[in-house]
N, C-alpha and C positions, 0 to 999 in steps of 0.2 A: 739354534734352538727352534725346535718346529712351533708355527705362528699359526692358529686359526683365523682364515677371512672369509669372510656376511661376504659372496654375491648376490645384490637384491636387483631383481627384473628390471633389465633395462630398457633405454627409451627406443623400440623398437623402430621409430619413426615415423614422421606426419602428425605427432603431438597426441598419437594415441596413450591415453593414459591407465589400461588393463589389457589382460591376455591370458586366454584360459592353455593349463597346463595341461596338454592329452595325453605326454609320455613321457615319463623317464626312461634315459638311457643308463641311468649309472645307478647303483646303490650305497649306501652305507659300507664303507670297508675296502671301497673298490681304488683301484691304483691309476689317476685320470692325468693326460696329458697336457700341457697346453691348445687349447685352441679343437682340443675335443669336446663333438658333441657330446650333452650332458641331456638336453631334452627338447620336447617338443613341444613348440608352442604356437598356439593360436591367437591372431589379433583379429581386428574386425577388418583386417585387410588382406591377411598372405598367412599360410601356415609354414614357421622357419623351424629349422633348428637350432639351438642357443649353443652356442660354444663356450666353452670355461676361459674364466682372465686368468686361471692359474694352474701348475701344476701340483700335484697331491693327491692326497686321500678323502674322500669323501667322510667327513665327520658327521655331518647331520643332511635330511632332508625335509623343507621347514616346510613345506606342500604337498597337500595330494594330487593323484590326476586328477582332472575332471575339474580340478578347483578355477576360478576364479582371479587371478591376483593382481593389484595394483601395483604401476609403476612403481619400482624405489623398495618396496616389502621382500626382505631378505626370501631368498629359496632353498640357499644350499649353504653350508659351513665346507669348506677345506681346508684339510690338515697340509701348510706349506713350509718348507726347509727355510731357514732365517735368511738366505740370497736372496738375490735380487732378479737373478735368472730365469723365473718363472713368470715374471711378467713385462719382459723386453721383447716380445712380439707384438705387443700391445700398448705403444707407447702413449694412445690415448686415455689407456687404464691407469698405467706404470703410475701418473702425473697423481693419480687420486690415491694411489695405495701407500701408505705411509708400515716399512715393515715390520715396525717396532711396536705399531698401536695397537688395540685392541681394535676386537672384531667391531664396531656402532663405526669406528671412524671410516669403515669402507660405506657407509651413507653416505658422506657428505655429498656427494653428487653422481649424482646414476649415468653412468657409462653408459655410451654408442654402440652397440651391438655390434659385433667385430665381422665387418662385412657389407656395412651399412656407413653411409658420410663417406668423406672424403680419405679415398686409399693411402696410405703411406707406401712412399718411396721403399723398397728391399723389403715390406711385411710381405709374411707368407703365413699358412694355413700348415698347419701339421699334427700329425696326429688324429686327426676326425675320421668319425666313419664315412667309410666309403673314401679316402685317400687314397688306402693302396688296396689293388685288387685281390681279391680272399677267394678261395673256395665254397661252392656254393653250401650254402648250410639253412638249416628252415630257423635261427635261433639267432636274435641279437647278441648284444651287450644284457646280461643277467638270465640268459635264456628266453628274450621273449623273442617272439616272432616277429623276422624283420618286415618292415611296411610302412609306406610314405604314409604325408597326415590324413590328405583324402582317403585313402585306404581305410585305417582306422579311425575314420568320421563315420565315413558310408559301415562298418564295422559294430560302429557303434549305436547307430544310431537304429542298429535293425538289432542288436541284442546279440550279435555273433562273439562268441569267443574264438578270438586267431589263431588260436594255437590249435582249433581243431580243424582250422582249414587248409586242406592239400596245400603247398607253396609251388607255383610253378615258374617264376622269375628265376632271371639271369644270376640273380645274387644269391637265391632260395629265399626269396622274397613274397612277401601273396602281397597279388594286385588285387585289381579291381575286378576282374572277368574271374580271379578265384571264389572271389565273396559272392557275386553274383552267382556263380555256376552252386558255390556251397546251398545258398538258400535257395536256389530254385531245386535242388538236389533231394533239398528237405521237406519242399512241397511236395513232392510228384512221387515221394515216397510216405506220404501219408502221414508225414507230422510236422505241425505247424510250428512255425517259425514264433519265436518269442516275440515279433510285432505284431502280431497278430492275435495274442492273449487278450480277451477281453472284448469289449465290444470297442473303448478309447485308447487312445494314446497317446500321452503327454510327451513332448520333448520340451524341454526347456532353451529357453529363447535366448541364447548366445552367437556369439563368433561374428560370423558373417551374414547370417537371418538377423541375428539383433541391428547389426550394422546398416543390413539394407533396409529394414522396416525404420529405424528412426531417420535414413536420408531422405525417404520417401515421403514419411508425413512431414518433414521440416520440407522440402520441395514443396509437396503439394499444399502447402498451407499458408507458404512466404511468397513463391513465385507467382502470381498470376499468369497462368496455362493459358494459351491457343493454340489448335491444334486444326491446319488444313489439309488436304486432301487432295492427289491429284492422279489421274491416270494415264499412263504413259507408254507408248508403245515403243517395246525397247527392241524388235526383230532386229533391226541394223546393228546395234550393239552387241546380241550376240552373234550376230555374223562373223562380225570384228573380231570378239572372242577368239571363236572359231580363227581366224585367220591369224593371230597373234599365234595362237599355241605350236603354230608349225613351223613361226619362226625362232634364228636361233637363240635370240635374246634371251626368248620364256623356255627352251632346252630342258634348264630345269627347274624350272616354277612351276606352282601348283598355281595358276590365271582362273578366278574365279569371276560371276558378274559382282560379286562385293566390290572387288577389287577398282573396276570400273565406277560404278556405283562411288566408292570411297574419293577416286580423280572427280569425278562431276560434282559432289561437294568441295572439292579443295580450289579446284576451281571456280564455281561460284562465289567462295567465300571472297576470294578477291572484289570482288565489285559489292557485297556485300556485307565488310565489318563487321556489324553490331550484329549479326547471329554469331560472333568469333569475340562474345563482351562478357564482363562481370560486372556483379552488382556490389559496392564493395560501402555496405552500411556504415561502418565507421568514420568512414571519411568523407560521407556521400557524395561518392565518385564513380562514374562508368570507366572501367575499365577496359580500353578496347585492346587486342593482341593482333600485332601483327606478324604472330608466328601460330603455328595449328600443332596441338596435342590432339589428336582423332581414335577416341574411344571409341573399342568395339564390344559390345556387350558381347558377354560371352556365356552361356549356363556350362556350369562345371560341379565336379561332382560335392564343392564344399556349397555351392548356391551361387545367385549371381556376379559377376566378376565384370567391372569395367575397366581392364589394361589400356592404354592406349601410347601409338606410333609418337612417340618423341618428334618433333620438329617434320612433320608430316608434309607440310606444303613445298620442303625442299628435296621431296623425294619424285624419281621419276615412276611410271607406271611398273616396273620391274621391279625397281626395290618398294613399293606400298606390298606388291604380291607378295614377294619374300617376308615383308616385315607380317604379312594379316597371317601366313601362314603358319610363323615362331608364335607370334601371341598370341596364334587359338591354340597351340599344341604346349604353349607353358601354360596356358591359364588350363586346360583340360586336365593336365598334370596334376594340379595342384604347385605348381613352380614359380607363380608371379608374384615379384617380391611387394612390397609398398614400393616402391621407386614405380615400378611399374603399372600400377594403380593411382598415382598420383598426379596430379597438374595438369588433369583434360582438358581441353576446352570447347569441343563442341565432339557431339557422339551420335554414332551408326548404330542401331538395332536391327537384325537380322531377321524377323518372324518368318520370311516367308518358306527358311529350312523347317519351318514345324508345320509348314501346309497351310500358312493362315495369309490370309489377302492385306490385310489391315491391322491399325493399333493406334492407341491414345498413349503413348508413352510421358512418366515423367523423366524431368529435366532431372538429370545429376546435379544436388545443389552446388550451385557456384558456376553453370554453365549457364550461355542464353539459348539455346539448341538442342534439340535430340531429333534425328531424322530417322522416320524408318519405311525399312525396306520390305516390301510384301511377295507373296507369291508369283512366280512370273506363267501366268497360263498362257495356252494357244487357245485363243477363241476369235467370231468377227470381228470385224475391223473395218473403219471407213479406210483405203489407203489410196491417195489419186483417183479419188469419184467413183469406186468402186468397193462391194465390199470382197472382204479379203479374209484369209485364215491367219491372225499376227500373233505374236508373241507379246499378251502384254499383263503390268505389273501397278501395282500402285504405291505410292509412297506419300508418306503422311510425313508434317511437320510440325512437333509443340514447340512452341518458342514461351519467351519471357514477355510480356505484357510492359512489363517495366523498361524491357531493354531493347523491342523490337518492336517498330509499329507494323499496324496489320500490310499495310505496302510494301514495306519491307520483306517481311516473312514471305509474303505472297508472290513478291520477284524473285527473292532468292528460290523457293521452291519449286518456280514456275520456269527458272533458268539450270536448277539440276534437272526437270522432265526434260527439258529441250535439249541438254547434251546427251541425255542418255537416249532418245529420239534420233536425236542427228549426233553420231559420235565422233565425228569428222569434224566438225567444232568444235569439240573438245580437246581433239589434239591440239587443234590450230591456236588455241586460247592457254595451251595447257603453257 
């Protein structure tokens, strides 16, 4: 006898407790398989797609896009077969879904997002879109127009409707460079784009803006900031660059100065802890780590992104390359999960790709660090008693007041300039 079951938004991870709904994939009526995507959703951390804990018929959809919704607030009713079949790929659901109850009893505890915690042995994924490869077509599930979340962020947030824009993706999909090419298309053609109605424009303060503006004021208002200053001449280091790229190790890596840059903090960190500390109020305990999660801020098209390199200190110069190169092209994506956003513990900002020398950066709460990296110019240079034409770059460092005294800060900072100075010490320490 077919059973109606409440799936209500689950804990997508890291204790986020809401997540706005950008897209349905499925409607009312529609015939959904297990462990298909059903919709798309946004937290303040990663935009996923929600898979179904069951097989069935879509009975009801308890949300709009654009909404809002709390952890645990039912979304979707499905009409399922009285087996038990429908939710045995999901044996961390299966435990909650009792098939005889009525629909309230699928509350009692809000399911793991299937994809997220710990994998089970022989689960598998089936049925989702994009499983098996399709024909290219301009039209999802319901007819709408296929497109990642950044897509239809950037989409939205300029007033575009998708469906009137050309698809030029492998799947007949519109990217990013469709949306882009559509409104500049509708500029230069003499009619103004719907962000541009008016003289204001309100967007409403969600996702990942919401997210990053209350890290920022809780940082900037718990942490006591310092923030010093150093300049560095880094010619030798890209020499080295230069000299790495022709070997065959970096073949095929994309060796950047970040890269570098990112060894000469990993290696400072050794001799100095407490920029690698937490402050941990409840327990009033310094936390020091003697392992490196190495956040790279990233700007991506949902807002700012800090992914960072898992277990970063046991990586050699090769693989940091490898790993900065996945995490700027997932977070550009729109691809980095919460996992991947999670458990930094001291972070790189990049300004000097936007032409800028300098920066006051704040601390990601719950770090004692943020280093950042500025423009690398050729200008004079004292070099061995003469001046000279160098390559040089400055890099600033805000630390925690609470968790680093100013000697501290100022070695550590003073000992990244020197390896990226003499990079040859770097190795040697590496």
């Amino acid at each position: 006898m077919p059973t109606i079951k409440s799936f209500p938004l689950p804990d997508l991870g890291e204790g986020l407790t809401e997540a706005d709904l950008l897209t349905w994939l499925v409607a009312v009526g529609d015939t959904i398989e297990l462990n298909q995507n059903i919709a798309e959703v946004e937290t303040a951390k990663a935009a996923v797609e929600l898979p179904s804990p069951f097989a069935g018929v879509v009975a009801a959809l308890h949300v709009s896009e654009g909404d809002t919704v709390e952890v645990g607030v039912p979304i979707i009713d499905i009409r399922v077969d009285g087996g038990t079949d429908d939710v045995a790929a999901t044996p961390e659901l299966a435990a909650d879904v009792d098939e005889a109850s009525p629909v309230e009893d699928s509350e009692e505890r809000v399911p793991v997002l299937v994809g997220y915690g710990v994998a089970k042995e022989g689960s598998s994924r089936r049925g989702g879109r994009g499983t098996t490869p399709v024909a290219p077509t301009s039209s999802g599930q319901n007819g709408k127009p296929l497109a990642t979340p950044p897509v239809r962020k950037i989409a939205k947030d300029n007033a575009v409707d998708l469906a009137e824009v050309p698809p030029t993706g492998a799947r007949g999909d519109v990217t990013r460079d469709d949306v882009e090419s559509y409104l500049h298309g509708a500029d230069t053609a003499g009619e103004p784009t719907p962000l541009r109605v008016g003289r204001e424009v309100r967007t409403p303060i969600k996702g990942v803006r919401k997210h990053t503006a209350d890290a920022m004021v809780r940082s900037a208002f718990t942490a006591p900031h310092v923030t010093e200053f150093v300049t560095v001449d880094v010619t030798e280091t890209l020499t080295l660059l230069e000299s790495l790229k022709s070997s065959a190790h970096f073949a095929d890596v994309r060796l950047t100065p970040l890269a570098l840059v990112a060894k000469a903090v990993l290696v400072a960190l050794k001799s100095n802890p407490s920029l690698n500390s937490s402050w941990d109020e409840a327990a009033q305990e310094i936390v020091t780590k003697y392992y490196v999660n190495l956040g790279i801020a990233a700007a991506t098209p949902r807002g700012l992104m800090v992914p960072n390199i898992k277990g970063a200190h046991e990586l050699s110069l090769v693989d940091i390359a490898r790993a900065l190169a996945e995490l700027t092209r997932t977070a550009k994506e729109g691809k980095s999960s919460p996992a991947d956003l999670a458990d930094g513990t001291i972070t790189i900002t990049n300004v000097g790709v936007f032409g800028v020398d300098a920066g006051t950066p704040i601390l990601n709460p719950g770090e004692a660090a943020i280093l950042c990296f500025g423009s690398i110019r050729r200008m004079p240079w004292e070099h061995e008693g003469a001046i000279a034409l160098r390559s040089v770059t400055t890099l600033s460092l805000s630390f925690d007041h609470r968790l680093v005294d100013g000697q501290q800060g100022s070695q550590f900072l003073a000992l990244v300039g020197r390896l990226l100075s003499t990079p040859m010490d770097m190795i040697a320490l590496s």
